[in-house]
BALOBA-1460 file (C-alpha; in Angstrom, 3 decimals):
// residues 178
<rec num="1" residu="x" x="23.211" y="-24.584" z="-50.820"/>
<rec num="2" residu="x" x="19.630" y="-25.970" z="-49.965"/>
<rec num="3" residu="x" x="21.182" y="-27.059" z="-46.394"/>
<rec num="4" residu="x" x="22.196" y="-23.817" z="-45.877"/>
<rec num="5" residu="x" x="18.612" y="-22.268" z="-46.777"/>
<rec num="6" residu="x" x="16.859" y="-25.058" z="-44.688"/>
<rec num="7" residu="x" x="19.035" y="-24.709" z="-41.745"/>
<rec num="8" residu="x" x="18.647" y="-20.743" z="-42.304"/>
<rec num="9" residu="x" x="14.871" y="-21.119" z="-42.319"/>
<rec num="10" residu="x" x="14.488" y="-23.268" z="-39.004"/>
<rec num="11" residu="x" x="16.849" y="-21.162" z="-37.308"/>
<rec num="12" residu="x" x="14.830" y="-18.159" z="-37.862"/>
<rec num="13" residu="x" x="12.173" y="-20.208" z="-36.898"/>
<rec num="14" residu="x" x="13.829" y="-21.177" z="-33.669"/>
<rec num="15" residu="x" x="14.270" y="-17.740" z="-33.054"/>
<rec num="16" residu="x" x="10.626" y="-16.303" z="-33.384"/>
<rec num="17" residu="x" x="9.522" y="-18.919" z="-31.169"/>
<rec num="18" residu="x" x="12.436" y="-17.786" z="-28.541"/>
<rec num="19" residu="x" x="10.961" y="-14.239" z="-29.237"/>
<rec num="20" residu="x" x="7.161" y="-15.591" z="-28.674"/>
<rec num="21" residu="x" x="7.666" y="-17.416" z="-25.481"/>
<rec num="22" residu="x" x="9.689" y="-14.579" z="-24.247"/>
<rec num="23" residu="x" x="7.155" y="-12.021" z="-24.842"/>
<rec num="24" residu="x" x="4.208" y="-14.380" z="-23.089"/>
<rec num="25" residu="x" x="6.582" y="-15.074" z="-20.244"/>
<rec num="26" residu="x" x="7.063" y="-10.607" z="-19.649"/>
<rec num="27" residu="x" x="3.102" y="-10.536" z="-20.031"/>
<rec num="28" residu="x" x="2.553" y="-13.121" z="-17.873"/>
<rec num="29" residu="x" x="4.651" y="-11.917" z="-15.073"/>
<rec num="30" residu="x" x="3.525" y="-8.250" z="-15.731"/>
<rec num="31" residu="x" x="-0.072" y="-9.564" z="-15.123"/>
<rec num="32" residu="x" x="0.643" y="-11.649" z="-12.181"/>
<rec num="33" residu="x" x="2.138" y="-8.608" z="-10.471"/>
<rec num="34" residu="x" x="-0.637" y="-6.482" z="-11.588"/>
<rec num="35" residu="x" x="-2.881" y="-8.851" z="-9.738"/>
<rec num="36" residu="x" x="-0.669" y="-8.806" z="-6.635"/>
<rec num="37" residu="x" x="-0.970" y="-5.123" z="-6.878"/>
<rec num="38" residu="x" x="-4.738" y="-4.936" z="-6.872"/>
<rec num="39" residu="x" x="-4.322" y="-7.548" z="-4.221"/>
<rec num="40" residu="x" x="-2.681" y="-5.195" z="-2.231"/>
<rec num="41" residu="x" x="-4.730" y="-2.354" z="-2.955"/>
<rec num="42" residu="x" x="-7.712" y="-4.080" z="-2.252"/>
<rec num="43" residu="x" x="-6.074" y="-5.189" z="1.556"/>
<rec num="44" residu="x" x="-5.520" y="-1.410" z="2.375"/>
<rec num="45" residu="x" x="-8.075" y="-0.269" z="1.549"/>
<rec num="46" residu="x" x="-9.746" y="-2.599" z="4.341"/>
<rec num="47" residu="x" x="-7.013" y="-1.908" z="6.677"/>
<rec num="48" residu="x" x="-7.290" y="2.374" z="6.220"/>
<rec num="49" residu="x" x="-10.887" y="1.851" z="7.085"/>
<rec num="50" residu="x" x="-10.824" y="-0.393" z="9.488"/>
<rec num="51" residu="x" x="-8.420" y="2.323" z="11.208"/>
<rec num="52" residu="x" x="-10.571" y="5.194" z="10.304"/>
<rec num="53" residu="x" x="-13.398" y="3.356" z="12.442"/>
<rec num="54" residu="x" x="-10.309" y="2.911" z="15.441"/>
<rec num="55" residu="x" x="-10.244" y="6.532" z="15.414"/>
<rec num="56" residu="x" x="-13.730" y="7.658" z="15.287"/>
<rec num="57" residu="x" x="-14.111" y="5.514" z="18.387"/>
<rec num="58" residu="x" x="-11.182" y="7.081" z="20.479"/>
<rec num="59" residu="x" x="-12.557" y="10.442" z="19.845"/>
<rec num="60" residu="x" x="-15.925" y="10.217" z="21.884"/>
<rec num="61" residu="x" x="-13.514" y="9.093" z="24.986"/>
<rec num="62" residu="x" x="-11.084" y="12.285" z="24.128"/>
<rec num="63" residu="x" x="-14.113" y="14.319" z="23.933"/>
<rec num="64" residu="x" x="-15.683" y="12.987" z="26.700"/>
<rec num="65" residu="x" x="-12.274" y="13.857" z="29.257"/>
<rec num="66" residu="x" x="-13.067" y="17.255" z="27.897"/>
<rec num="67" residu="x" x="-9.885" y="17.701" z="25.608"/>
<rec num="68" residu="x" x="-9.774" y="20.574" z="23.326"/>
<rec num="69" residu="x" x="-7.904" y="20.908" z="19.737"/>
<rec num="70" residu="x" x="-8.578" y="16.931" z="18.717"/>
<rec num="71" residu="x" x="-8.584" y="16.663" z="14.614"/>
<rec num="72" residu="x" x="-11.686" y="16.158" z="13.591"/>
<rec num="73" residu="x" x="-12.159" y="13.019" z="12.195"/>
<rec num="74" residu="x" x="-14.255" y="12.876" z="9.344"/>
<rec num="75" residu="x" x="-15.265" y="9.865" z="6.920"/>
<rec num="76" residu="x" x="-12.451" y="10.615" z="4.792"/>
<rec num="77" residu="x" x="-13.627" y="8.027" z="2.637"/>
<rec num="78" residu="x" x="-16.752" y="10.485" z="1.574"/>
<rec num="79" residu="x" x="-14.145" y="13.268" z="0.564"/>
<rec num="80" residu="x" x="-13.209" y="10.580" z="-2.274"/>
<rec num="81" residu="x" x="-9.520" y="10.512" z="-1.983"/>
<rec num="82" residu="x" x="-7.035" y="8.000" z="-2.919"/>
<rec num="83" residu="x" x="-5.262" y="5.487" z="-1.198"/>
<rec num="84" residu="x" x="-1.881" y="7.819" z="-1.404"/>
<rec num="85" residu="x" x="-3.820" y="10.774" z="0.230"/>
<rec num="86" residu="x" x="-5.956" y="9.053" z="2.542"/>
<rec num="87" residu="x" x="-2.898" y="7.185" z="4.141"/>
<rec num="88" residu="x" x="-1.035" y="10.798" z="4.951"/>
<rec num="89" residu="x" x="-4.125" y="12.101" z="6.474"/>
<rec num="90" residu="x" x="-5.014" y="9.079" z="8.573"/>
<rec num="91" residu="x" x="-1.598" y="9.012" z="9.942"/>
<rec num="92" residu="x" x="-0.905" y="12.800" z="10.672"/>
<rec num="93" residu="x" x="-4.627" y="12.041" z="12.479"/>
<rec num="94" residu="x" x="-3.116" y="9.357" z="14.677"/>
<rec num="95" residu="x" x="-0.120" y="11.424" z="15.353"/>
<rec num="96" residu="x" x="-2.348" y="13.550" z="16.763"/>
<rec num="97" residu="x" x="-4.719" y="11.816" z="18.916"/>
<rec num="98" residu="x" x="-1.936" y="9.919" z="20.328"/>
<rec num="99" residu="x" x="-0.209" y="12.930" z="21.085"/>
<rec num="100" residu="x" x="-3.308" y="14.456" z="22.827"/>
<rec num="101" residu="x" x="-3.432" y="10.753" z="24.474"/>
<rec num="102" residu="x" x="-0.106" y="11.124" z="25.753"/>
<rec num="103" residu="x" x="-0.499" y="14.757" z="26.544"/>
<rec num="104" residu="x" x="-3.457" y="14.613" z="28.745"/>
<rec num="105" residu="x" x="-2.815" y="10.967" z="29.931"/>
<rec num="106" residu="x" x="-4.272" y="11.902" z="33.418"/>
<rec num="107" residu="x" x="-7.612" y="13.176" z="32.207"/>
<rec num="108" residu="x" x="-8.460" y="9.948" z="30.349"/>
<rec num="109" residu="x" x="-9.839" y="6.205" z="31.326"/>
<rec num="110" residu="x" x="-8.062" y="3.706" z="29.892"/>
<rec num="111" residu="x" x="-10.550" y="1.282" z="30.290"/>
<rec num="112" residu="x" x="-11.596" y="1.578" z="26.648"/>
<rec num="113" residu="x" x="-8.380" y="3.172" z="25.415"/>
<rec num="114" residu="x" x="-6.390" y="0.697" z="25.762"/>
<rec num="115" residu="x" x="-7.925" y="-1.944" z="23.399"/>
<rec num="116" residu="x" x="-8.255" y="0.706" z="20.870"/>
<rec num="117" residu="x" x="-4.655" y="1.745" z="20.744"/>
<rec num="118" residu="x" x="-3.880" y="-1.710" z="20.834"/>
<rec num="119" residu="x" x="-6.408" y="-2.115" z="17.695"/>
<rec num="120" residu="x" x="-4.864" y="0.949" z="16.302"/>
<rec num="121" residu="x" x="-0.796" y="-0.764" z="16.861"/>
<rec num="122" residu="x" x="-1.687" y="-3.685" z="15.261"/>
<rec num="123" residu="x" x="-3.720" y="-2.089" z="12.522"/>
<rec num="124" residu="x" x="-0.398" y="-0.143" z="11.631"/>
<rec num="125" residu="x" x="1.623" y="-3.001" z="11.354"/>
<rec num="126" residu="x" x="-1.004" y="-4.523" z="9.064"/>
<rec num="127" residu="x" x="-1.098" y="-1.085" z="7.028"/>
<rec num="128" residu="x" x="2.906" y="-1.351" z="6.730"/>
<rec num="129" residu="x" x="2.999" y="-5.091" z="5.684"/>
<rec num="130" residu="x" x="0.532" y="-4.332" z="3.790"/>
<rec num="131" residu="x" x="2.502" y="-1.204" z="1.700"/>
<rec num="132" residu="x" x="5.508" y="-3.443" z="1.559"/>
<rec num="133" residu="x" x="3.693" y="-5.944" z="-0.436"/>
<rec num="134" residu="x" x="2.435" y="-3.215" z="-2.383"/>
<rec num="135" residu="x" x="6.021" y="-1.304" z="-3.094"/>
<rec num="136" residu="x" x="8.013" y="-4.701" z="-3.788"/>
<rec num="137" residu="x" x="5.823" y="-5.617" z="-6.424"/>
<rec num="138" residu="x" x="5.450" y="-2.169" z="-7.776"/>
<rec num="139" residu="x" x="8.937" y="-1.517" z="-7.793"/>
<rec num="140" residu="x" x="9.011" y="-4.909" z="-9.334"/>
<rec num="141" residu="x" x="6.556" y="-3.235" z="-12.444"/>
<rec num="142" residu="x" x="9.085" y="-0.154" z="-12.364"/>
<rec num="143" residu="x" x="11.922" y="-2.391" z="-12.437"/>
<rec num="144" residu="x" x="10.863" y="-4.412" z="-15.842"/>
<rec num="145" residu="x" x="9.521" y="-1.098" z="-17.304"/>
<rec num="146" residu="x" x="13.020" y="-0.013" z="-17.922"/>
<rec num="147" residu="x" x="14.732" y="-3.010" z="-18.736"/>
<rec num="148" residu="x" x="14.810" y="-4.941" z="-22.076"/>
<rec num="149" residu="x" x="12.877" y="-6.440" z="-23.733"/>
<rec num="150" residu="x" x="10.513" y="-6.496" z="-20.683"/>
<rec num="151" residu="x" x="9.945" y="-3.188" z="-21.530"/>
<rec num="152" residu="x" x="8.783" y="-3.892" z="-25.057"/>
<rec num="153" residu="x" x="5.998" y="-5.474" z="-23.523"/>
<rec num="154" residu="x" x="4.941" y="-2.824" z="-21.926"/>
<rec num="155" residu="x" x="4.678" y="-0.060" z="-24.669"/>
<rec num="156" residu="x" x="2.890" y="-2.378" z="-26.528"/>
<rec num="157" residu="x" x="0.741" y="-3.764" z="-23.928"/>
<rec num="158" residu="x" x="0.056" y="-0.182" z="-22.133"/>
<rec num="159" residu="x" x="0.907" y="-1.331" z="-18.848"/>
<rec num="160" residu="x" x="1.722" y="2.100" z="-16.891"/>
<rec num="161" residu="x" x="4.474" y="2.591" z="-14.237"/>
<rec num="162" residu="x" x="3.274" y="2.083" z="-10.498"/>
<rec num="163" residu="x" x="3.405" y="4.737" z="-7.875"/>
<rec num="164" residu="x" x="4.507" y="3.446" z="-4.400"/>
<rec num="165" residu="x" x="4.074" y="4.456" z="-1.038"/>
<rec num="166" residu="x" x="6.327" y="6.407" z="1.194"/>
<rec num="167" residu="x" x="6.316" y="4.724" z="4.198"/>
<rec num="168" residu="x" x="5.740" y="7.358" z="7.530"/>
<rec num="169" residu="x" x="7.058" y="6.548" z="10.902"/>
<rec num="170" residu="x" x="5.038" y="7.207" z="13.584"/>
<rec num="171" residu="x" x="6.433" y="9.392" z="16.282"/>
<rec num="172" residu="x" x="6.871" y="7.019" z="19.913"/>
<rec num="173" residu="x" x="4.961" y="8.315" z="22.332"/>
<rec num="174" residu="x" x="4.846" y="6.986" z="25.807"/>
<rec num="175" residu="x" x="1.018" y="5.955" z="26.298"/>
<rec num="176" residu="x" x="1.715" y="3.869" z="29.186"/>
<rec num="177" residu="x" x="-0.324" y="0.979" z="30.079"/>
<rec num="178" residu="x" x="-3.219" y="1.396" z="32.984"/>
């Protein structure tokens, strides 16, 4: 009988500290990815500005071939939107411009232009790498949120599901190399 209660009591022992680690190990990894997600979040937000600037330098050249109807590029940043918004508008901008670009391709030097679409391609691929960092990880969060006893931890820690980004395709346009 006292076997039994002893090997009762370090059993249940045995399993609270199963429960314990388990719990640290879910709030560890939830807080790593968090950090990988501000990590992310933190990159494109350099990377949308950084092509915000592309653009408000290939609009002075569109101007300057006299080309009506280009979007107006304003600091975007000012109109305090987030990351989710600010992405969609930047890249229906682009789509723009570089249809204008490829519209009026005769009309414009491509002196400058060139570097800057350049600057704008590889800015893009940044952006996307960028997002795809940011949607594994959050899909990661989303992922444990709805599986047990990962999901435990989060009620009780008040971690809160992650929104990720729809990734947009740009549409090819020929802007052919001068």
């Amino acid at each position: 009988m006292i076997y039994a209660i002893i090997f009762g009591s370090i059993l249940v022992v045995v399993l609270i500290l199963i429960f314990v680690i388990l719990i640290i190990n879910y709030k560890n990894k939830y807080d790593f990815l968090y950090i990988k997600i501000k990590e992310a979040d933190n990159n494109l937000d350099i990377l949308l500005q950084k092509k915000e600037e592309i653009l408000l330098k290939i609009v002075p050249i569109l101007e300057k071939a006299k080309i009506k109807d280009i979007p107006e590029v304003i600091k975007l940043k000012s109109k305090r939107i987030d990351h989710y918004e600010l992405y969609t508008e930047l890249m229906e901008m682009t789509t723009e411009i570089l249809k204008l670009i490829d519209d009026y391709e005769d009309k414009l030097d491509y002196k400058e232009l060139d570097s800057l679409i350049e600057l704008l391609n590889v800015n893009e691929n940044d952006i996307r790498a960028s997002i795809k960092y940011y949607n594994d990880n959050g899909e990661e969060i989303n992922y444990l949120a709805h599986k047990f006893p990962s999901n435990l931890v989060k009620a009780f820690s008040h971690y809160q599901d992650v929104n990720t980004y729809k990734l947009q395709k740009r549409e090819p346009f020929e802007i052919l190399k001068h």
